[in-house]
PDB file of the backbone (N, CA, C, O) and the ligand in Angstrom, with CONECT records:
HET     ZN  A 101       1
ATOM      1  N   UNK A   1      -1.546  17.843 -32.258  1.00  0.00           N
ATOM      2  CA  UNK A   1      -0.809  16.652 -31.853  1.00  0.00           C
ATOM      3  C   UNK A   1      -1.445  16.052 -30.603  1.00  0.00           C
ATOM      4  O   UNK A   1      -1.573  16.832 -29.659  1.00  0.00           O
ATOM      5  N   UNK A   2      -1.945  14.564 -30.406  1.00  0.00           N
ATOM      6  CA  UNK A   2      -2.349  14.421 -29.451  1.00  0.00           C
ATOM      7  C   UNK A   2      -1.308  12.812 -28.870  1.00  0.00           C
ATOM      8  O   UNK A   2      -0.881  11.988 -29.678  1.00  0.00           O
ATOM      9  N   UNK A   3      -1.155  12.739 -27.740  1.00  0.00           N
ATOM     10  CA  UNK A   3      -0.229  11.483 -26.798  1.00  0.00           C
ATOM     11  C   UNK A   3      -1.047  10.640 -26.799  1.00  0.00           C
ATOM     12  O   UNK A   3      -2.257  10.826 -26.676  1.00  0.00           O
ATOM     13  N   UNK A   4      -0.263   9.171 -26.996  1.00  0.00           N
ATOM     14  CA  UNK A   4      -0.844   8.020 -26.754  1.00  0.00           C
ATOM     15  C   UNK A   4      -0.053   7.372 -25.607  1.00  0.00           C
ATOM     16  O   UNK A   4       1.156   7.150 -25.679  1.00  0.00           O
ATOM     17  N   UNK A   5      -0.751   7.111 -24.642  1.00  0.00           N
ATOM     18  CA  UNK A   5      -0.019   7.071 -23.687  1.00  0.00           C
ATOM     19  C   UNK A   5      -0.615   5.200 -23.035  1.00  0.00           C
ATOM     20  O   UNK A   5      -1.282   4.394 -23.683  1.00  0.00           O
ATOM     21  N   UNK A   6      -0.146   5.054 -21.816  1.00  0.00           N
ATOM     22  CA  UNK A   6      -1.053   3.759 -21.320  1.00  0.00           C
ATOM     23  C   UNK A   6      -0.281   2.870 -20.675  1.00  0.00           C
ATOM     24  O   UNK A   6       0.846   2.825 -21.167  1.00  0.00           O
ATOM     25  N   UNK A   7      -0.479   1.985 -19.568  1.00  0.00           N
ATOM     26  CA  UNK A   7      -0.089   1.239 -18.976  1.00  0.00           C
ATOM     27  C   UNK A   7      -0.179  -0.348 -19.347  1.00  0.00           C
ATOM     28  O   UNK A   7      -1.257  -0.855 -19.656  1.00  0.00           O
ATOM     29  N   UNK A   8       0.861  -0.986 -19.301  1.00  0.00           N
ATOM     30  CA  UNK A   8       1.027  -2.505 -19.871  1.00  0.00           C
ATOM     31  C   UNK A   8       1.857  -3.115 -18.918  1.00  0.00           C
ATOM     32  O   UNK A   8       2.951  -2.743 -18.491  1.00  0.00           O
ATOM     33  N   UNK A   9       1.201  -4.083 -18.649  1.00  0.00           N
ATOM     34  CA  UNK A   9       1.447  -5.956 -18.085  1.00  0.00           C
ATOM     35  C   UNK A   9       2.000  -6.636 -18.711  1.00  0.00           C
ATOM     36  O   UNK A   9       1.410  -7.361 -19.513  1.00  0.00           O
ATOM     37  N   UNK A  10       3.112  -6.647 -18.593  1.00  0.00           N
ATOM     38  CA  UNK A  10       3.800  -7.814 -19.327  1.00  0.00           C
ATOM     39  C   UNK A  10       3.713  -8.913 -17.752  1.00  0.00           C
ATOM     40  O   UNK A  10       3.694  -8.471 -16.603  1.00  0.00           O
ATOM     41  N   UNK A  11       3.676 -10.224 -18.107  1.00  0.00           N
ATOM     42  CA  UNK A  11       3.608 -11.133 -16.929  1.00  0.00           C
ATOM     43  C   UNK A  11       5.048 -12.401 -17.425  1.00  0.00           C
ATOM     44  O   UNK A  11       5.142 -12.939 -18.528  1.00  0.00           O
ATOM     45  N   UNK A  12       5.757 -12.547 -16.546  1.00  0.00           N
ATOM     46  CA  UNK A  12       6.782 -13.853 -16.932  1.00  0.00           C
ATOM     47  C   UNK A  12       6.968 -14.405 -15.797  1.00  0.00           C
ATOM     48  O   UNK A  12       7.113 -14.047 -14.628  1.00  0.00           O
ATOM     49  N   UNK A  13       6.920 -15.669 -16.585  1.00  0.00           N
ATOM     50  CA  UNK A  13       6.990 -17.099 -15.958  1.00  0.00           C
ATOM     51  C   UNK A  13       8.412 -17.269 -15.295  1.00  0.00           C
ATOM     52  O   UNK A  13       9.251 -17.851 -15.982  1.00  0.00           O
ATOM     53  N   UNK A  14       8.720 -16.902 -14.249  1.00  0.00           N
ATOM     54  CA  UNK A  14       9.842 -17.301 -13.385  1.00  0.00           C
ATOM     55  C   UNK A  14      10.386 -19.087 -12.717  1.00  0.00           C
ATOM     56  O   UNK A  14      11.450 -19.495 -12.250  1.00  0.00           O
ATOM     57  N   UNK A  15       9.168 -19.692 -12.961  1.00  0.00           N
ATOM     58  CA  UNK A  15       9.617 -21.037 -12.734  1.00  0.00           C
ATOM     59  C   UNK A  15       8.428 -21.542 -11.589  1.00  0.00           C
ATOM     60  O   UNK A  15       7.685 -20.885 -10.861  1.00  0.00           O
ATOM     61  N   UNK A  16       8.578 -22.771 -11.749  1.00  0.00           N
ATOM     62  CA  UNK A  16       7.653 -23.723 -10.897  1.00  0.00           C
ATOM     63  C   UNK A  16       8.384 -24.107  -9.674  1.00  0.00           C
ATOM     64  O   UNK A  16       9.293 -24.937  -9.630  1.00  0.00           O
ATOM     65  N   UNK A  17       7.749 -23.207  -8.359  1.00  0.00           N
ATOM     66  CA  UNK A  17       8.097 -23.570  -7.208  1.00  0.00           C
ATOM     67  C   UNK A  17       7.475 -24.587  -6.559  1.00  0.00           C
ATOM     68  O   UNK A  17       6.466 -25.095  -7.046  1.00  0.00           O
ATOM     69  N   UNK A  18       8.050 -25.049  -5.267  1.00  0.00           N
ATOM     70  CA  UNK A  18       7.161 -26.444  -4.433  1.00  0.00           C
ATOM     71  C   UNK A  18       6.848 -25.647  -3.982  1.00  0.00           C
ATOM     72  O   UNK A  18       7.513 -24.619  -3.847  1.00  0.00           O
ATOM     73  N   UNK A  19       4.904 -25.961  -3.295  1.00  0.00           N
ATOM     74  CA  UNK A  19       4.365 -25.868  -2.512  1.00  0.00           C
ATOM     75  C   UNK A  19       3.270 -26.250  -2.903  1.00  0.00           C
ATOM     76  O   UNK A  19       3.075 -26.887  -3.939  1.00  0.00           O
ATOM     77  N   UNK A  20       2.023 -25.717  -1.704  1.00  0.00           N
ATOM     78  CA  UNK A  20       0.737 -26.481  -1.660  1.00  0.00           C
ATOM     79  C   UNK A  20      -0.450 -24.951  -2.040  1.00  0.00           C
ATOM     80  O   UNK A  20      -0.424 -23.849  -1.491  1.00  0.00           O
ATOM     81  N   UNK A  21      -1.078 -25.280  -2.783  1.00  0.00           N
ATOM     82  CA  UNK A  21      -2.389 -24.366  -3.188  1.00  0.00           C
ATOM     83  C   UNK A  21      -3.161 -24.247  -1.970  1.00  0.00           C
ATOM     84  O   UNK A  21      -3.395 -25.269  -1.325  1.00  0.00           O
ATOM     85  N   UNK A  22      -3.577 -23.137  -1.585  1.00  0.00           N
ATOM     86  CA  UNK A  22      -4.254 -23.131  -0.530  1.00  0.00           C
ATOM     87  C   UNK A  22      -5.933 -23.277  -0.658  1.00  0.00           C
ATOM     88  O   UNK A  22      -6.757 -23.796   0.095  1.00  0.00           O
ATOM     89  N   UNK A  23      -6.074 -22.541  -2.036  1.00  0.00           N
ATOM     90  CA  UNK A  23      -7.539 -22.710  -2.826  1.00  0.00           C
ATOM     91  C   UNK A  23      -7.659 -24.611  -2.503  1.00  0.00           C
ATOM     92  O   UNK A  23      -8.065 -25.003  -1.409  1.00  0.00           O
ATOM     93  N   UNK A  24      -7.348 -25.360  -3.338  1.00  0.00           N
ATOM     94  CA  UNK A  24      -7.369 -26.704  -3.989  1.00  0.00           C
ATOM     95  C   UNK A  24      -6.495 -27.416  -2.780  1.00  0.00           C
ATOM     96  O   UNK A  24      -6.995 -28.536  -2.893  1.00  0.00           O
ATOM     97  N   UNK A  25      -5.876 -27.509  -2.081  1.00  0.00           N
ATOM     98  CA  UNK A  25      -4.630 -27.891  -1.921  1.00  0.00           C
ATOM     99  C   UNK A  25      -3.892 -28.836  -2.402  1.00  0.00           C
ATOM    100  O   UNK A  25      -3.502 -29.806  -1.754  1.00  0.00           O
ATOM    101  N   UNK A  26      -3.644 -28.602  -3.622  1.00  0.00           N
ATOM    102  CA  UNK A  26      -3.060 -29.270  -4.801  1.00  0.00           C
ATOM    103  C   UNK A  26      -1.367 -29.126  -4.550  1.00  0.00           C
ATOM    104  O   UNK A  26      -0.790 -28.098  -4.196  1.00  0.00           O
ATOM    105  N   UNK A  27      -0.860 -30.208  -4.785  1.00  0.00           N
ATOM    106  CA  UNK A  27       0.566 -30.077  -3.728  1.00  0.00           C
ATOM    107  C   UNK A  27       1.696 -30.003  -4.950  1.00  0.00           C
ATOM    108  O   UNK A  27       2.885 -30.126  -4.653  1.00  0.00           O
ATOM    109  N   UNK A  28       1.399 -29.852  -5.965  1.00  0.00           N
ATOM    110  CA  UNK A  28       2.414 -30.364  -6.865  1.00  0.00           C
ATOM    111  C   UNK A  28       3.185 -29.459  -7.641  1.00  0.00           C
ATOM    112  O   UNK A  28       3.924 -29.773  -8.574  1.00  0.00           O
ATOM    113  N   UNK A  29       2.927 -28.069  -7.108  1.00  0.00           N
ATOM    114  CA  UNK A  29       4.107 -27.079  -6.828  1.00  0.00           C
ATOM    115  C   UNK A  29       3.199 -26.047  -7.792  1.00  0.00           C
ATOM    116  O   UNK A  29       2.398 -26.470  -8.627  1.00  0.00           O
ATOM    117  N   UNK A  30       3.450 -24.648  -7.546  1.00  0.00           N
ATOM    118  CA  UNK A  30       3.048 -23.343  -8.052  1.00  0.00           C
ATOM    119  C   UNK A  30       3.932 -22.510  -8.961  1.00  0.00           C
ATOM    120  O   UNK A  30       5.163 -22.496  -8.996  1.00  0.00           O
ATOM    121  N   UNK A  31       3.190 -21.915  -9.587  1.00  0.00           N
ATOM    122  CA  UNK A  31       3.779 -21.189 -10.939  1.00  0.00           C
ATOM    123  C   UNK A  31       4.040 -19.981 -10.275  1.00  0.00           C
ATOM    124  O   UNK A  31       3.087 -19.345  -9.825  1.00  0.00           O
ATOM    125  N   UNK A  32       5.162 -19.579 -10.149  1.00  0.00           N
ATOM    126  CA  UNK A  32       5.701 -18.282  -9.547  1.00  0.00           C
ATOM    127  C   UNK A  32       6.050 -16.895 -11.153  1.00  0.00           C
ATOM    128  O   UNK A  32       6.991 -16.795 -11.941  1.00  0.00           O
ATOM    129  N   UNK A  33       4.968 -16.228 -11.007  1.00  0.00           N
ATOM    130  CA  UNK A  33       4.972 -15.183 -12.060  1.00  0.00           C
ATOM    131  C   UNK A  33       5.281 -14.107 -11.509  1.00  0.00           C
ATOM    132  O   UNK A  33       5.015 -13.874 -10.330  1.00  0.00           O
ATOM    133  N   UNK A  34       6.110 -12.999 -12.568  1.00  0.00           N
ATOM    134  CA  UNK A  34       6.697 -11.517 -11.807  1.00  0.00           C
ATOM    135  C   UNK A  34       5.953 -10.913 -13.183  1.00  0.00           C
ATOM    136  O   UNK A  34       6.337 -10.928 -14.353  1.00  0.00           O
ATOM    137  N   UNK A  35       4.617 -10.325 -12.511  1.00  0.00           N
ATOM    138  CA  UNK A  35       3.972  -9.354 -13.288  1.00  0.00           C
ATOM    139  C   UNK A  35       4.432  -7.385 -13.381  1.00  0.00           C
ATOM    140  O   UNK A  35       4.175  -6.429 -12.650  1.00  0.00           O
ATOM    141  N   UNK A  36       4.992  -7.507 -14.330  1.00  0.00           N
ATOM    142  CA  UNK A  36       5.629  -5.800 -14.562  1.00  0.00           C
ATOM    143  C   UNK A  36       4.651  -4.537 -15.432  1.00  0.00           C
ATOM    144  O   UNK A  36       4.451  -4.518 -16.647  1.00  0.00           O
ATOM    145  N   UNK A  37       4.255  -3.763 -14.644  1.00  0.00           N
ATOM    146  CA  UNK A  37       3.315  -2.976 -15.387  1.00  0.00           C
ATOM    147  C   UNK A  37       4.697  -1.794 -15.801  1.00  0.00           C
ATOM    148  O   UNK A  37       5.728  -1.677 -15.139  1.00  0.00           O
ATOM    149  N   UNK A  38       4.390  -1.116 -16.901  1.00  0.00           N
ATOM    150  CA  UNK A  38       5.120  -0.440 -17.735  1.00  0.00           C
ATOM    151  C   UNK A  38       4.521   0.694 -18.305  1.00  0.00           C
ATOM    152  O   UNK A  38       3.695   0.549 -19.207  1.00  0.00           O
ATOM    153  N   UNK A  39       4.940   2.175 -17.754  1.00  0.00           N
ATOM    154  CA  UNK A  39       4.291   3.543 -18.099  1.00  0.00           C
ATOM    155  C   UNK A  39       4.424   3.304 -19.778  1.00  0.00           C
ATOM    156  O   UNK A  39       5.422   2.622 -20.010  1.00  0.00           O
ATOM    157  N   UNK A  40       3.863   3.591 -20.710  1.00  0.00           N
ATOM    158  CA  UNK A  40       4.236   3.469 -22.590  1.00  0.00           C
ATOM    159  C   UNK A  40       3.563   4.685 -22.929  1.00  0.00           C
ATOM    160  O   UNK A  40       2.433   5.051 -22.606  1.00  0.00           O
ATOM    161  N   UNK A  41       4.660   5.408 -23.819  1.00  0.00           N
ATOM    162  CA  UNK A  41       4.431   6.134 -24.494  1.00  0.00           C
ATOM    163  C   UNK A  41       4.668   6.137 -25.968  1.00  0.00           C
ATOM    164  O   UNK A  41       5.782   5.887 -26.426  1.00  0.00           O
ATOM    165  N   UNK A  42       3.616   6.422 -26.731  1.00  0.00           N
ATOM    166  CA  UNK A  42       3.201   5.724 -28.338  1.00  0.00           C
ATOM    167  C   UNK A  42       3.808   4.329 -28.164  1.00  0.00           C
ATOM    168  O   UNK A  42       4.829   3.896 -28.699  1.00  0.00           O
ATOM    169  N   UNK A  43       3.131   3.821 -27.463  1.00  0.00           N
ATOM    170  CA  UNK A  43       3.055   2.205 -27.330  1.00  0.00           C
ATOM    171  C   UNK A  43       4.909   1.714 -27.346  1.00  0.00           C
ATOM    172  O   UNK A  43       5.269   0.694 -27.935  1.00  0.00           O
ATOM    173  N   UNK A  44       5.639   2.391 -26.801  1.00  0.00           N
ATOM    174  CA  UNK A  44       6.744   2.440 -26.306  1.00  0.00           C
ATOM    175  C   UNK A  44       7.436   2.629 -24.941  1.00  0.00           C
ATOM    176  O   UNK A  44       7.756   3.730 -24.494  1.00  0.00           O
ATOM    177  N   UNK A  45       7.696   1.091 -24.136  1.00  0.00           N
ATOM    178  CA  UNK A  45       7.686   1.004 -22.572  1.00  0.00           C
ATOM    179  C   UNK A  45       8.749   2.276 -22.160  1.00  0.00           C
ATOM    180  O   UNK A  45       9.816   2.211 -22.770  1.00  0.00           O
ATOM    181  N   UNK A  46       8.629   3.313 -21.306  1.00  0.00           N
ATOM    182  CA  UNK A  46       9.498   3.740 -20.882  1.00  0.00           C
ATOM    183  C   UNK A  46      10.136   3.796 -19.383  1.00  0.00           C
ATOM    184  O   UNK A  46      11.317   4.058 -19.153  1.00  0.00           O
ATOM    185  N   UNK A  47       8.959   3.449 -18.223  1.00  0.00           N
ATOM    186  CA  UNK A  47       9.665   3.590 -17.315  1.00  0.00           C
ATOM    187  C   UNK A  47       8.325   1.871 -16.137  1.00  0.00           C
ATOM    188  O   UNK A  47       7.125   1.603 -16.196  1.00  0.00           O
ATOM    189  N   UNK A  48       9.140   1.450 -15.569  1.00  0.00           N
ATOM    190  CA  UNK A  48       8.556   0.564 -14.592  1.00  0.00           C
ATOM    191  C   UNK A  48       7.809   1.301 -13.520  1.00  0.00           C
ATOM    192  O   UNK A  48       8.235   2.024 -12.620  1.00  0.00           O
ATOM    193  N   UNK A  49       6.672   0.964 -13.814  1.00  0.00           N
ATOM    194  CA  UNK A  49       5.809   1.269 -12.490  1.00  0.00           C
ATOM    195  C   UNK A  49       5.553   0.707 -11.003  1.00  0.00           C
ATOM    196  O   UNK A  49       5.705   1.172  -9.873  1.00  0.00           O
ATOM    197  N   UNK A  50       5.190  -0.253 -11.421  1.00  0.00           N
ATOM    198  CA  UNK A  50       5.426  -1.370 -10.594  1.00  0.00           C
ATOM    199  C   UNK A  50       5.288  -3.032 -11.285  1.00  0.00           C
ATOM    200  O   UNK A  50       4.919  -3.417 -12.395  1.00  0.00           O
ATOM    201  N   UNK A  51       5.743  -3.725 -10.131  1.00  0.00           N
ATOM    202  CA  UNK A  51       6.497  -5.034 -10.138  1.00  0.00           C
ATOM    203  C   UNK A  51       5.746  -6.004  -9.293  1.00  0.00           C
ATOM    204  O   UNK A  51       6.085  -5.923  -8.113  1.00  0.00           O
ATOM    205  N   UNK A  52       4.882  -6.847  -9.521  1.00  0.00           N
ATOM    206  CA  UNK A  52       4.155  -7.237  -8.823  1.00  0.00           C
ATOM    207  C   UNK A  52       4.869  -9.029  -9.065  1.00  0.00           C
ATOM    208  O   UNK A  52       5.456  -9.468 -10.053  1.00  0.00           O
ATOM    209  N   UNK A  53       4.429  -9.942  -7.380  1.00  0.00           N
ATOM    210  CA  UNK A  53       5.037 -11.257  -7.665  1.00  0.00           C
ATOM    211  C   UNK A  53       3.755 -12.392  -7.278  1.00  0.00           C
ATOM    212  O   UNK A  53       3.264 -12.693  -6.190  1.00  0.00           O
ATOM    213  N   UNK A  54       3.510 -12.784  -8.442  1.00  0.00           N
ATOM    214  CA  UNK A  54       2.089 -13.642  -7.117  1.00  0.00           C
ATOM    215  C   UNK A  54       2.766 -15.521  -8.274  1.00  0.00           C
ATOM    216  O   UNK A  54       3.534 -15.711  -9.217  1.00  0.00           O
ATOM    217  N   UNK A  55       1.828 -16.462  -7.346  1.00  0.00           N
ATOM    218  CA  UNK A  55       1.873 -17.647  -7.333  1.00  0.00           C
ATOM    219  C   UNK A  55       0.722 -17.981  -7.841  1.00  0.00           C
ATOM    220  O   UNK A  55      -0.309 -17.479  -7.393  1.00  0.00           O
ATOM    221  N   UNK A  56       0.696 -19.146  -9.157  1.00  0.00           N
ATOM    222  CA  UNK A  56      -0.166 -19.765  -9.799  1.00  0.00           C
ATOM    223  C   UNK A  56      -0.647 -20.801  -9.399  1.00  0.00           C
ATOM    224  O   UNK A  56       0.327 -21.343  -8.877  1.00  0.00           O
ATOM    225  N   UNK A  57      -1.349 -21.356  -9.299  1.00  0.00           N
ATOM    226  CA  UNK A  57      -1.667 -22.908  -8.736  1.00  0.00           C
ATOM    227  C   UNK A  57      -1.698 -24.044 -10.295  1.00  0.00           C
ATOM    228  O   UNK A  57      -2.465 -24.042 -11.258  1.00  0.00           O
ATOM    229  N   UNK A  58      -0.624 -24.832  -9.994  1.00  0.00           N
ATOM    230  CA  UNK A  58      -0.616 -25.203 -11.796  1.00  0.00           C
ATOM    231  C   UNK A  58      -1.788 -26.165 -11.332  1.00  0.00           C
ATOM    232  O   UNK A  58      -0.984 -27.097 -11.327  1.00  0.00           O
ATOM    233  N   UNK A  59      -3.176 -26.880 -10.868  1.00  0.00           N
ATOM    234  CA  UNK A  59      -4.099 -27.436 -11.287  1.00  0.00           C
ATOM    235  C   UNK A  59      -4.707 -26.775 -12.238  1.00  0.00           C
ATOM    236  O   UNK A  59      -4.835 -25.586 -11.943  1.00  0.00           O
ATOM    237  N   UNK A  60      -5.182 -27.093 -13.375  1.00  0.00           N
ATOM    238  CA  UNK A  60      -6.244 -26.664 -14.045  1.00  0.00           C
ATOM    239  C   UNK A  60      -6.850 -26.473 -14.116  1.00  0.00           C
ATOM    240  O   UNK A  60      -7.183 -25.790 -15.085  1.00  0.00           O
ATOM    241  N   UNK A  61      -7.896 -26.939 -12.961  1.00  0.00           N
ATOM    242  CA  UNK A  61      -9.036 -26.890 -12.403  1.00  0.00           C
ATOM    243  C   UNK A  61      -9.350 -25.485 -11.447  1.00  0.00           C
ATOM    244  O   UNK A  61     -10.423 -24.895 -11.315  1.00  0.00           O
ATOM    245  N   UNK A  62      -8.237 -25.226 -10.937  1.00  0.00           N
ATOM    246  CA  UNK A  62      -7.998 -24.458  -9.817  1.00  0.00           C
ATOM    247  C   UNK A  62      -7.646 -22.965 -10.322  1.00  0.00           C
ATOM    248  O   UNK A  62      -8.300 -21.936 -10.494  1.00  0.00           O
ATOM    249  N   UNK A  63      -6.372 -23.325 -10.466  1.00  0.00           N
ATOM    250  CA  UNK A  63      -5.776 -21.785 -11.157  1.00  0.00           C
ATOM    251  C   UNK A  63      -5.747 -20.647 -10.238  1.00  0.00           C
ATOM    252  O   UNK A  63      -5.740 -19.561 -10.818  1.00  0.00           O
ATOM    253  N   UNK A  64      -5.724 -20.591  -8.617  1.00  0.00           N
ATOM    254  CA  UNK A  64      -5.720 -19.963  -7.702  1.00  0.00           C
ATOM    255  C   UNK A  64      -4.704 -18.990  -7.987  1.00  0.00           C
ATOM    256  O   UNK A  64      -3.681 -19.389  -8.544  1.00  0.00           O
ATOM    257  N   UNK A  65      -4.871 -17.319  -7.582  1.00  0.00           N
ATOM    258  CA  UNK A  65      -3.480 -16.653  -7.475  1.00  0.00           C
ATOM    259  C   UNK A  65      -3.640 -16.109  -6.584  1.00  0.00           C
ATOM    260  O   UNK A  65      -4.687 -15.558  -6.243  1.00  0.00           O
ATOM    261  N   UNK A  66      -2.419 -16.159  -5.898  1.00  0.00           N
ATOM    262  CA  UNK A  66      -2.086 -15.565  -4.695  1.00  0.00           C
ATOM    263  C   UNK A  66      -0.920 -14.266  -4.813  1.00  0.00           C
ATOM    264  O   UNK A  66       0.110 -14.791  -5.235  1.00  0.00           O
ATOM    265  N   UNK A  67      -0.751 -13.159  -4.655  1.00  0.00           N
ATOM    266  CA  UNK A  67       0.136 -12.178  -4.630  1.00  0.00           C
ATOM    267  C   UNK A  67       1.263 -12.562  -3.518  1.00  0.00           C
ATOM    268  O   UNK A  67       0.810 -13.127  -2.523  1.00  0.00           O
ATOM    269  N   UNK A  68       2.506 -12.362  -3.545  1.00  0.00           N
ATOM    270  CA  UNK A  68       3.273 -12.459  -2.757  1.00  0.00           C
ATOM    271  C   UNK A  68       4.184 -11.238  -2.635  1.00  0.00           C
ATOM    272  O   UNK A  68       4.132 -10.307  -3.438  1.00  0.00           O
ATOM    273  N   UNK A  69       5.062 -11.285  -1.547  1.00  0.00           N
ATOM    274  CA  UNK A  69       6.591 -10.014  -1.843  1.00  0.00           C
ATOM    275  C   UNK A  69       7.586 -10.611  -2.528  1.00  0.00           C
ATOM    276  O   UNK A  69       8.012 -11.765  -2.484  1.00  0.00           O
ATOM    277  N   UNK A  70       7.930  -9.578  -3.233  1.00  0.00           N
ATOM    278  CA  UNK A  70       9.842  -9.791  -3.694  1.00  0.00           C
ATOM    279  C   UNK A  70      10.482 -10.704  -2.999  1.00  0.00           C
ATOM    280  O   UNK A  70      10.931 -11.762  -3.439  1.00  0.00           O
ATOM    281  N   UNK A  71      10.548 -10.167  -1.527  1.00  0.00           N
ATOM    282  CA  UNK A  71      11.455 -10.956  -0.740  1.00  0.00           C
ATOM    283  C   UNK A  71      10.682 -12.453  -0.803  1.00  0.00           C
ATOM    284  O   UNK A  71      11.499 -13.166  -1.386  1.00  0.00           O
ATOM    285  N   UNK A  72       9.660 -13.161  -0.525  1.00  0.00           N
ATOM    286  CA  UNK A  72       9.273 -14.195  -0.809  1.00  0.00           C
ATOM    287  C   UNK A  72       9.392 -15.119  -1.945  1.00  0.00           C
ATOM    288  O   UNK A  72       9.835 -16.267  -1.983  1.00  0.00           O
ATOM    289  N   UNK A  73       8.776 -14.178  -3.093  1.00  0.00           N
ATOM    290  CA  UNK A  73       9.828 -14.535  -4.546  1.00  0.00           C
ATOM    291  C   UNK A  73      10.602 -14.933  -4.705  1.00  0.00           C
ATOM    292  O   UNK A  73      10.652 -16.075  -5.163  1.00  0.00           O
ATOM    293  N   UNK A  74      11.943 -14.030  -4.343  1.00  0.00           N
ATOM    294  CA  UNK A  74      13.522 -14.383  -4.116  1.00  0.00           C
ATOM    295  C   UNK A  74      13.920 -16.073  -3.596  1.00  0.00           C
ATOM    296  O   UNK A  74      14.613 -16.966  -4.082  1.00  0.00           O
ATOM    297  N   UNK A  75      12.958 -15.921  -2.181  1.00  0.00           N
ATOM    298  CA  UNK A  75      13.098 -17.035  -1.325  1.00  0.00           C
ATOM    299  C   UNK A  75      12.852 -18.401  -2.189  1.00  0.00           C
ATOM    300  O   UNK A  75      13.585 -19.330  -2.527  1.00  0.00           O
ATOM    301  N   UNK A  76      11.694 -18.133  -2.352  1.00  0.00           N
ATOM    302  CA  UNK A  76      11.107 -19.412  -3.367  1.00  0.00           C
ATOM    303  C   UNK A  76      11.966 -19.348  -4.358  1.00  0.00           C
ATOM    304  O   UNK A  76      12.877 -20.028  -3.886  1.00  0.00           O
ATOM    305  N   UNK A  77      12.254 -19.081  -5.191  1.00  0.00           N
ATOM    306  CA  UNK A  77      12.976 -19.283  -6.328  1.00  0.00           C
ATOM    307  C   UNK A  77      14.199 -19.878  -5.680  1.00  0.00           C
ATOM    308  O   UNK A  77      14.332 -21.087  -5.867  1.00  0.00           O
ATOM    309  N   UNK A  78      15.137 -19.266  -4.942  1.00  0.00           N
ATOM    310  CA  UNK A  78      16.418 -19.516  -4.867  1.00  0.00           C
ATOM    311  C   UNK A  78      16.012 -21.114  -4.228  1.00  0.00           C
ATOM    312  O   UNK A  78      16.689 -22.057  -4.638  1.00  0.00           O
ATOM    313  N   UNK A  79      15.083 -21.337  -3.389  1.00  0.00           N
ATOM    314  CA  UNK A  79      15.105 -22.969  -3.026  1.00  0.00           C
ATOM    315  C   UNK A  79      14.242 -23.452  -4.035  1.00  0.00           C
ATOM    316  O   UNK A  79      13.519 -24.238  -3.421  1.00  0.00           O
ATOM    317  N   UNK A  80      14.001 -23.451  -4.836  1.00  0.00           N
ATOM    318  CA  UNK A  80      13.387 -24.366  -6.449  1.00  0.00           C
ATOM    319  C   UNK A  80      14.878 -24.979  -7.025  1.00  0.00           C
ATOM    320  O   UNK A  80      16.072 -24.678  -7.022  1.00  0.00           O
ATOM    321  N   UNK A  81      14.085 -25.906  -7.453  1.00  0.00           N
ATOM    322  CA  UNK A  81      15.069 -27.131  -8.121  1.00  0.00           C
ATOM    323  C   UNK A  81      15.613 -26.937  -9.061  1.00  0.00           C
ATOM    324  O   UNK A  81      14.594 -26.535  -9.623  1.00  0.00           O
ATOM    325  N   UNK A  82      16.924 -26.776 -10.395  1.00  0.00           N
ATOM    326  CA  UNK A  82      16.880 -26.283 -11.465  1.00  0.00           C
ATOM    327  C   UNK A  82      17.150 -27.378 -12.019  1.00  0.00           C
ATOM    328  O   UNK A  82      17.236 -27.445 -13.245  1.00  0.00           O
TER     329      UNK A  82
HETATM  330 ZN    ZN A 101      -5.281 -24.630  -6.431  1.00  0.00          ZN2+
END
């Protein structure tokens, strides 16, 4: 019998915050993603590893990411527009 084991990224789109790209400084607000890596066993998620939060730069051109904290996350989100 042998384990299939392995780590997976799931990434979700939490919403488009205001701010300015620091790459581009493209002002017309950033893609705030909460990237979740996931211990899987036989390709079955079982436990959160870690939780990572970074910012997209929606230019196209650009596509800058920046990592951020939770607590920053939080921040941004809760002042985004719904
Ligand atoms: Zn940019």
């Amino acid at each position: 019998m042998f384990l299939i084991f392995g780590l997976r990224t799931r990434s979700e789109r939490l919403g488009v915050v205001p701010g300015a790209c620091r790459v581009c400084d493209h002002s017309g607000g950033m893609l705030l993603v909460r990237e979740t890596t996931r211990f899987s066993l036989f390709f079955v998620p079982l436990f959160r590893v870690r939780t990572k939060h970074a910012l997209y730069c929606t230019n196209p051109l650009c596509g800058a990411r920046t990592e951020i904290g939770a607590g920053e996350a939080r921040r941004l989100l809760a002042a985004a527009p719904h």
